[in-house]
N, C-alpha and C positions, 0 to 999 in steps of 0.2 A: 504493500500500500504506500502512494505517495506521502510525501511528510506534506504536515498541513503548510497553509499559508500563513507568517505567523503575521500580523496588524497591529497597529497602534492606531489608538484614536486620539487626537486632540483639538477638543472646541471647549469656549469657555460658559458654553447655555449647557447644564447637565442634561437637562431633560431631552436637548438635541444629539449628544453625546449617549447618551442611556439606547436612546432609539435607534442610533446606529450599531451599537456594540450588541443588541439584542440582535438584530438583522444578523452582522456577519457571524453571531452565535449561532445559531440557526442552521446554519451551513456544515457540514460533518466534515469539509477541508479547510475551512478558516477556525485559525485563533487567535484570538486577543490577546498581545501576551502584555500590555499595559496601556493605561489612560492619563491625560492630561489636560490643563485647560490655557496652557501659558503659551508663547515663543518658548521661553527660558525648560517649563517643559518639556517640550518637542525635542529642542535640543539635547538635553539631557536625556531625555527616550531613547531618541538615537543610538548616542553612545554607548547605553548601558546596556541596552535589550540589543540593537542592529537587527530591527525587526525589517520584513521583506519589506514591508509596504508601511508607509502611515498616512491617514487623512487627519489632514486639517484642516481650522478654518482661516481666513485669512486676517479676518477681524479681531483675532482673539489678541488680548494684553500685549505687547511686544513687540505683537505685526507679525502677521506669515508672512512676509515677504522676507522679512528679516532671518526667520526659524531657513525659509525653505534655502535663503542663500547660505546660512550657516552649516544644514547639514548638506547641502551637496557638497562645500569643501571638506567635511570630516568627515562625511558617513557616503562618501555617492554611490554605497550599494541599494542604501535606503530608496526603496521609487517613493516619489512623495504625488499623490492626490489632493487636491485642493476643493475641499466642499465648503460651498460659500454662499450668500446670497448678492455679492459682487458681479457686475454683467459687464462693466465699463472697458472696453477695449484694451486700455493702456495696464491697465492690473492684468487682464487676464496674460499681454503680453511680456509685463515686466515676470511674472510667476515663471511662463513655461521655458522665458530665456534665464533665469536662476534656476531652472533644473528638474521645476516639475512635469511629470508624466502626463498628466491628465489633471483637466477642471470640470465640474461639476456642479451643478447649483443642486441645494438644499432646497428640496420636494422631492426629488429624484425617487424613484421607486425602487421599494429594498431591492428587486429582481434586476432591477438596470443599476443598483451600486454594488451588489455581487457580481453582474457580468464586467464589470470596467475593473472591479477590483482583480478578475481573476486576468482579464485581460491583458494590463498593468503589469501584471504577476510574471506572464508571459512574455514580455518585452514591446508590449502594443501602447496606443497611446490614447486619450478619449477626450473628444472636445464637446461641450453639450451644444445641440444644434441651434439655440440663440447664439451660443455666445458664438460657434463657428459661423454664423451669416454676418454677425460683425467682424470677424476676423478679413469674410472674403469682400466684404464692402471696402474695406482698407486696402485691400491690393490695388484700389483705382486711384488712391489716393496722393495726393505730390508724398508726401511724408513717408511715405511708403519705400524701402528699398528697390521696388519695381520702376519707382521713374514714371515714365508717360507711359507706360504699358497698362491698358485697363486690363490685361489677365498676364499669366507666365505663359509666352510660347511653348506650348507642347510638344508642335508641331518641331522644333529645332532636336528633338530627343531624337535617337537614333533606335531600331525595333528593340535592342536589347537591353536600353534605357527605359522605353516603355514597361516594356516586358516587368521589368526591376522596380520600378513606381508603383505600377499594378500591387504589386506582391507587398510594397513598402504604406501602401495605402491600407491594405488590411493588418497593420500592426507586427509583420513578420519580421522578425531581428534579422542582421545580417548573415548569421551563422545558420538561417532557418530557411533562407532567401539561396544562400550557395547549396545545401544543400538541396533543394527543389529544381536546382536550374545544372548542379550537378557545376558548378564554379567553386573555388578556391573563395573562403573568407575575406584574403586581405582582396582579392579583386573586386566581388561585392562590392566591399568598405569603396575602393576607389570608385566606382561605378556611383556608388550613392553620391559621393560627395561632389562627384561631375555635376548629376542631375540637378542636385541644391542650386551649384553655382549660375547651371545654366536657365534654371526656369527662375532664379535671382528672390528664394526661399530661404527662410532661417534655421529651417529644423524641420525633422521629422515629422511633427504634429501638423505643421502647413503643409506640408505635402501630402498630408491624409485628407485633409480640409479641402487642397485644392481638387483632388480627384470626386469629394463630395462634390463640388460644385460645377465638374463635367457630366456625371452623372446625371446631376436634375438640371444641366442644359440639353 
């Protein structure tokens, strides 16, 4: 039997903290293996458990922005989830460029914060579909690292670029990507980081984003 997924939770409303640590109890492959309601916390969690996963909120004492840049430099085994009722553009990007996996707004359904959690687990990433339509409204924008581009050329990607997006779109790690395609890791690795530069993308989680929004074109 696989080892469970071990979780931390840290927000500083209990009763919203209570209700998710019930959720991924629930679950016969998650464990909680402690709680919190601080930055200060978080950070401490980190170090002392290096639990797989932890959600937090962002609002809580300290700032998660703060927690979340702290532990990506000590702990970056830690995936950190960010469950929030924050929707504002520039948080969600300041977050996933300090290091977190996945954002998530607070309502979310215990069965869709189990699946992102397990997903997360996995090496994939989760952007909730408010907050990813604002994400792909910004690509049009001057501020935007894309420039006067209203979308990423796609079309500049070569078949085995695509091919590699596809597969990067569904959350698949690199190591998960070479195996499927029957490629060497570090070529992947190289392959990915072509595509970032060339569709003029910050990260993994945009490039899941951007494939959501060919999709429903």
């Amino acid at each position: 039997m696989a080892e469970p997924i071990r979780v931390a939770v840290v927000d500083d409303h209990p009763m919203l903290r209570e209700g998710v640590v019930r959720t991924l109890l629930d679950e016969g492959d998650i464990e909680v293996v402690s709680e919190g309601g601080t930055a200060a916390d978080a950070i401490e969690i980190a170090q002392k458990f290096l639990p797989d996963i932890m959600l937090l909120d962002m609002n809580m004492p300290g700032s998660g922005l703060v927690a979340i840049e702290r532990i990506s430099e000590v702990c970056p085994a830690v995936k950190l989830i960010v469950l929030t009722v924050q929707e504002d553009h520039d948080t969600v990007t300041q977050a996933l460029k300090l290091g977190a996996r996945a954002y998530a707004l607070k309502g979310v359904g215990a069965s869709e914060l189990v699946d992102i959690v397990r997903a997360v687990q996995d090496g994939g990433s989760y952007v909730s579909p408010p907050l990813a339509a604002k994400l792909l409204a910004n690509f049009g924008t001057p501020g935007h690292k894309a420039g006067a581009h209203q979308e990423p050329p796609i079309e500049t990607l070569t078949a085995r670029e695509e091919q590699i997006l596809v597969l990067l779109g569904r959350g698949l790690r690199n190591k998960e990507i070479a195996q499927q395609l029957d490629l060497k890791e570090k070529t992947v690795k190289h392959y990915v980081t072509n595509i970032l530069q060339k569709l003029q993308l910050r990260n993994r989680v945009e490039a899941a984003v951007l494939l959501q929004k060919q999709a429903k074109g």
